[in-house]
N, CA and C atoms as a LAMMPS dump frame, in Angstrom:
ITEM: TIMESTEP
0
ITEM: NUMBER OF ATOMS
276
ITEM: BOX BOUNDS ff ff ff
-5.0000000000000000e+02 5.0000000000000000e+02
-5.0000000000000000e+02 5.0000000000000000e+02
-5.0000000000000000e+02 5.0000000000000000e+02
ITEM: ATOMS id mol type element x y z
1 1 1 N -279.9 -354.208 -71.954
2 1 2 C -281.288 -353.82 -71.809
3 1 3 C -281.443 -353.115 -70.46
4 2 1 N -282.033 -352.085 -70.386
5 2 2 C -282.262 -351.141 -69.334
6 2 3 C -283.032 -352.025 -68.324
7 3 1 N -282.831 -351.532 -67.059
8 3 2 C -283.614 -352.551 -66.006
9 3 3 C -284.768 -351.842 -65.618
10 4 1 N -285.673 -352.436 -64.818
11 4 2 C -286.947 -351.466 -63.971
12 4 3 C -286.435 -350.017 -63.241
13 5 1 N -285.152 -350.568 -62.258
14 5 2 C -284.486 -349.445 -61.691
15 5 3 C -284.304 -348.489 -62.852
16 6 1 N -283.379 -348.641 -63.896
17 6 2 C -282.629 -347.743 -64.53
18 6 3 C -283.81 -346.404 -65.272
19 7 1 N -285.258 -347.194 -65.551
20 7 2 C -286.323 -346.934 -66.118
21 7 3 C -286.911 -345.428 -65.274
22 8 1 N -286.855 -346.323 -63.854
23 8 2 C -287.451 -345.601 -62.605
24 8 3 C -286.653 -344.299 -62.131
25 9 1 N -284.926 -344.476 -62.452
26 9 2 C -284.714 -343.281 -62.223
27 9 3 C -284.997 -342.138 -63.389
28 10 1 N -285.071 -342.767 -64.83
29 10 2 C -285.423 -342.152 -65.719
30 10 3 C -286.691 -341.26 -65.378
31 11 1 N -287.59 -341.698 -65.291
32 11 2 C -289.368 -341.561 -64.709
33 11 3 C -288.84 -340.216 -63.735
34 12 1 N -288.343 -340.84 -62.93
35 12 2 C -288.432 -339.677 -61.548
36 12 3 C -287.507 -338.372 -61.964
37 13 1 N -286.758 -338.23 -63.061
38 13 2 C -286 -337.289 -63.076
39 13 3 C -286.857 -336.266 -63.988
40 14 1 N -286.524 -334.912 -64.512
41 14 2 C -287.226 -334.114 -65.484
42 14 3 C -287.319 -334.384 -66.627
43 15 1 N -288.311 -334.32 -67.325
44 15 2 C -288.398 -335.061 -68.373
45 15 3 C -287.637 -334.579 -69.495
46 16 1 N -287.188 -335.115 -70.545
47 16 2 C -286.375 -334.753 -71.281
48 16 3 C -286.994 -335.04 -72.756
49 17 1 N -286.308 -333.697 -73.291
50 17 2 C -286.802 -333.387 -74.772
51 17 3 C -286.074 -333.453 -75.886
52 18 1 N -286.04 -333.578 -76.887
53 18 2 C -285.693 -333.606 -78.025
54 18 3 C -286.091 -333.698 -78.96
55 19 1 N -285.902 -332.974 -80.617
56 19 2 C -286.206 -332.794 -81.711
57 19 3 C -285.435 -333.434 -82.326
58 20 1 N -286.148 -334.658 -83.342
59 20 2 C -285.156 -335.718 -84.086
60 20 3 C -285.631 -334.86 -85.234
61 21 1 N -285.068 -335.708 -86.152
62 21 2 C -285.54 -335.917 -87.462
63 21 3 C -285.381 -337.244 -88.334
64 22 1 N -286.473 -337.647 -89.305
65 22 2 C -286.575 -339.162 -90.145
66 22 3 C -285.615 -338.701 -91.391
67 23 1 N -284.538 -339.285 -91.33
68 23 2 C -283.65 -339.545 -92.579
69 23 3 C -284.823 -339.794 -93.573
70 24 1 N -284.423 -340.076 -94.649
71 24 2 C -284.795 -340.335 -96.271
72 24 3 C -285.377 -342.404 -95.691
73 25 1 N -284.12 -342.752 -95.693
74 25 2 C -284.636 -344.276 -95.109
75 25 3 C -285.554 -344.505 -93.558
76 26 1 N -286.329 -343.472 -93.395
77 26 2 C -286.897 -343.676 -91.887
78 26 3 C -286.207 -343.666 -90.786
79 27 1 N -285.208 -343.524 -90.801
80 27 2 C -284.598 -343.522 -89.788
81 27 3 C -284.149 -342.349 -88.378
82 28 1 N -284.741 -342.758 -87.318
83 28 2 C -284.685 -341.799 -86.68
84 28 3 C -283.207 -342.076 -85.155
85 29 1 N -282.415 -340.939 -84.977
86 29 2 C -281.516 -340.811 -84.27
87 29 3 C -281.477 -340.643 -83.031
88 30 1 N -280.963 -341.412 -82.006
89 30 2 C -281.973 -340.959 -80.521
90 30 3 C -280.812 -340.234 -79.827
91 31 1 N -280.549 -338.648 -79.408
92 31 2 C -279.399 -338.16 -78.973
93 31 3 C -278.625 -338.8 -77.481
94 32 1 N -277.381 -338.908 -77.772
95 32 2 C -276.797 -339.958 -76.565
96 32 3 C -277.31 -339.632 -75.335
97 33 1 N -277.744 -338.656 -74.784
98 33 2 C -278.094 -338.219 -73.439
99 33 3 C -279.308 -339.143 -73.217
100 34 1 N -280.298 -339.052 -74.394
101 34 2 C -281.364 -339.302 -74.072
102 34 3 C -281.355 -341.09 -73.827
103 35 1 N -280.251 -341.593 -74.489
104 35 2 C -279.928 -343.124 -74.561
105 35 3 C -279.444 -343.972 -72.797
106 36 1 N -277.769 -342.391 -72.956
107 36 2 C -277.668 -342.831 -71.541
108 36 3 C -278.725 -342.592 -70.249
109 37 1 N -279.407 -341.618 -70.741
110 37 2 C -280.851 -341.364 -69.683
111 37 3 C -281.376 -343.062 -69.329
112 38 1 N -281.679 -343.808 -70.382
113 38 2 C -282.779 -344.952 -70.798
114 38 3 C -281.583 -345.747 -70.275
115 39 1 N -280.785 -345.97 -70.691
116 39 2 C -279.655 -347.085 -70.028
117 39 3 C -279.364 -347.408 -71.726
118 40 1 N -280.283 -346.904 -72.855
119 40 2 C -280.383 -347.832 -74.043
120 40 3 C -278.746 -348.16 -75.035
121 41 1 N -278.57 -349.093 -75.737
122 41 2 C -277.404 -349.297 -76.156
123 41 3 C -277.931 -349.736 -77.838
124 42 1 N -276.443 -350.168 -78.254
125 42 2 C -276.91 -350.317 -79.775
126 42 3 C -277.49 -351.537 -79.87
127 43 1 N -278.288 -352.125 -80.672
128 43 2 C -279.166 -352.867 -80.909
129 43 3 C -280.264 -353.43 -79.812
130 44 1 N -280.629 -352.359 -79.067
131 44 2 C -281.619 -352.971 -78.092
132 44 3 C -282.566 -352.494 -79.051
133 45 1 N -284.14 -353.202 -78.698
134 45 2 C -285.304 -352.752 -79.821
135 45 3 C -285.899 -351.818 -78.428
136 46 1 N -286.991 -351.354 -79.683
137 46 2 C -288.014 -350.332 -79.264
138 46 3 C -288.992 -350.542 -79.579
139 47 1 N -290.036 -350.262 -79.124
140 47 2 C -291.661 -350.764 -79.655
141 47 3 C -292.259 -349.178 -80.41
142 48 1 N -292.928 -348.835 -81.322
143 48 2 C -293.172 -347.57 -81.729
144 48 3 C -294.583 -347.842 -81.895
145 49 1 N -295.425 -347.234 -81.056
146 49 2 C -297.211 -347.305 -81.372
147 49 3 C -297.975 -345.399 -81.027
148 50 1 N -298.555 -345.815 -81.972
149 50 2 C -299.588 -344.725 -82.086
150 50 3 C -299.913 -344.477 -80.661
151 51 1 N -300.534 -343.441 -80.113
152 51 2 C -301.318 -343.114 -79.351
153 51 3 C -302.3 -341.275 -79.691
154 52 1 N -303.223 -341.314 -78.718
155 52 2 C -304.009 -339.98 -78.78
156 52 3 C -302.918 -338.8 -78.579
157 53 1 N -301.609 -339.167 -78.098
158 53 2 C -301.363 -337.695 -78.127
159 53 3 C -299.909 -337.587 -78.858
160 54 1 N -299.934 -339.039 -79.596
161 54 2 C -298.96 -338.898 -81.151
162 54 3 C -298.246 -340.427 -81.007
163 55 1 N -296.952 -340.209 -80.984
164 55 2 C -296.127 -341.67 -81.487
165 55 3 C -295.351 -341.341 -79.946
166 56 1 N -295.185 -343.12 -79.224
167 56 2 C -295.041 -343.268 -78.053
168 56 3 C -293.753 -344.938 -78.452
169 57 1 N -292.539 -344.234 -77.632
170 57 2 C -291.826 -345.558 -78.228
171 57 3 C -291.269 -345.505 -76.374
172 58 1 N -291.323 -347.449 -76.75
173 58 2 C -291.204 -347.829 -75.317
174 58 3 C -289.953 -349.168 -75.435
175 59 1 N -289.345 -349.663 -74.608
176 59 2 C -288.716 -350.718 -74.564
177 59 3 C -289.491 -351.764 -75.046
178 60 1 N -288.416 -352.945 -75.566
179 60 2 C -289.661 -354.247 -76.029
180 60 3 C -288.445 -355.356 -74.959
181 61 1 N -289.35 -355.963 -74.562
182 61 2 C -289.089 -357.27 -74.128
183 61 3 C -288.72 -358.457 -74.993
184 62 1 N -287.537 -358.641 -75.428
185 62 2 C -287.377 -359.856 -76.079
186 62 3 C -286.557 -360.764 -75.237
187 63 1 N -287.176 -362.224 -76.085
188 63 2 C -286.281 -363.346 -75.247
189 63 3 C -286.129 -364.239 -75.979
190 64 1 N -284.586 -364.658 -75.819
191 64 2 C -284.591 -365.831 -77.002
192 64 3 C -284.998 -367.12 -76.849
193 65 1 N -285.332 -367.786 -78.01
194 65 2 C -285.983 -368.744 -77.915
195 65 3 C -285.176 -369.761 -78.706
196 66 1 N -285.171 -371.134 -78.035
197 66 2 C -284.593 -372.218 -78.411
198 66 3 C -285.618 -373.266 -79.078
199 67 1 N -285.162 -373.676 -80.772
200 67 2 C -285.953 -374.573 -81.253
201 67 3 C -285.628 -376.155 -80.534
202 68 1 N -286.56 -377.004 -80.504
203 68 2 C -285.81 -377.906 -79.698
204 68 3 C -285.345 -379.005 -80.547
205 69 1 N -284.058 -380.063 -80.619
206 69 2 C -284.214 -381.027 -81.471
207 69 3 C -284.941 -382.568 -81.139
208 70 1 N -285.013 -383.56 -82.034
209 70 2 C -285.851 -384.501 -81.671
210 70 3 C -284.79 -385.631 -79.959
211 71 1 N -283.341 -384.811 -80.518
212 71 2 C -282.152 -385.693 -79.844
213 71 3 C -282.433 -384.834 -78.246
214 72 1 N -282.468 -383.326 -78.49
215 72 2 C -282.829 -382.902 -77.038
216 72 3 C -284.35 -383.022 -76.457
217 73 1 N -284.754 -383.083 -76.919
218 73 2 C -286.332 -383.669 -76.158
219 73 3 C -286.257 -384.862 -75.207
220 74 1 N -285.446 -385.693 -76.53
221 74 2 C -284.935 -386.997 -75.51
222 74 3 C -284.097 -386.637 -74.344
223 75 1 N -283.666 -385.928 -74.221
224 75 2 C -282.694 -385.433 -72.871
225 75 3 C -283.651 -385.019 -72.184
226 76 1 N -285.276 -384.377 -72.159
227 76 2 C -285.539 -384.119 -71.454
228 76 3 C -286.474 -384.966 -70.772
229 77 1 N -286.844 -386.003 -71.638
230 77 2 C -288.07 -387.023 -71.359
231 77 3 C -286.727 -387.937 -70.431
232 78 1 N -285.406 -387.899 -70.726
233 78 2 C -284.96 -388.73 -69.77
234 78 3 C -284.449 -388.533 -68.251
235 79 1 N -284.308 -386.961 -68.277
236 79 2 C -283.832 -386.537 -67.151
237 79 3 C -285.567 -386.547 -66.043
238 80 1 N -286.406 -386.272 -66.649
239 80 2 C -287.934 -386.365 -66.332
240 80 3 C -288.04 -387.865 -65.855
241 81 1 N -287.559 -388.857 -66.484
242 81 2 C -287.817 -390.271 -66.183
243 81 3 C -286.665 -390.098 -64.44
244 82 1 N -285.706 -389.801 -64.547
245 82 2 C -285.18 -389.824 -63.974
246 82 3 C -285.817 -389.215 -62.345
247 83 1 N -286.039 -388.34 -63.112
248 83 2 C -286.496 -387.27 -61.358
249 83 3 C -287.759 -388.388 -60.698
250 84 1 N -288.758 -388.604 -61.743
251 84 2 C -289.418 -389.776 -61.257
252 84 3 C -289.281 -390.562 -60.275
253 85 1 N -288.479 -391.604 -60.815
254 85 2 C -287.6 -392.566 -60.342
255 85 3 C -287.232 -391.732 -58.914
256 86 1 N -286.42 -390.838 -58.994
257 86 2 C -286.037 -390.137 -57.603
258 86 3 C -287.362 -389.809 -56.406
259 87 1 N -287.979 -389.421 -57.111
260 87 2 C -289.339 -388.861 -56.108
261 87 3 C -289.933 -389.9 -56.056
262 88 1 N -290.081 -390.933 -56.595
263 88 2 C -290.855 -392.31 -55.836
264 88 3 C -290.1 -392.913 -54.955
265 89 1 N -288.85 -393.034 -54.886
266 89 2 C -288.081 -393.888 -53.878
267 89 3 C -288.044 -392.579 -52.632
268 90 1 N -288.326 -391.523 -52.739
269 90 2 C -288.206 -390.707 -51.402
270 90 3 C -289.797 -390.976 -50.929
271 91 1 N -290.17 -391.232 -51.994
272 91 2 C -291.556 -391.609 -50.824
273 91 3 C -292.373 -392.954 -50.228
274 92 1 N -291.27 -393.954 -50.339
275 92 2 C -291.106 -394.664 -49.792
276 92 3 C -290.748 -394.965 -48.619
């Protein structure tokens, strides 16, 4: 995933153009320059939204997320009991 920097030198340099085209299945091709421009790689996402002066695609922020189980919760209610325990005897 491209960083703020990598973004910023993007931004500051001349802007860059290109003419895609939508395959039959929607699919649109982003030319490597314009990828290594972005930092972008294969399977990073993209956000695609409307705007007033047409279609505007931007990086998406994803983050993974952990379901929790009922066995790790307990790991956390115990390490929590624990710190407790620690921070009352320092303030003693």
């Amino acid at each position: 995933m491209p960083t703020l920097v990598d973004m910023q030198k993007f931004c500051n340099t001349e802007n860059m153009k290109a003419t895609l085209t939508i395959s039959e299945r929607g699919v649109i091709t982003l030319p490597a320059k314009l990828r290594q421009a972005l930092g972008l790689s294969a399977n990073d996402q993209l956000i695609a939204e409307t705007t007033s002066d047409g279609l505007l695609l931007r990086l998406a922020v994803t983050l993974p997320v952990e379901i929790y189980s009922d066995e790790r919760l307990r790991e956390f209610d115990e390490s929590e009991a624990e710190l407790a325990v620690v921070l009352e005897n320092k303030s003693h």
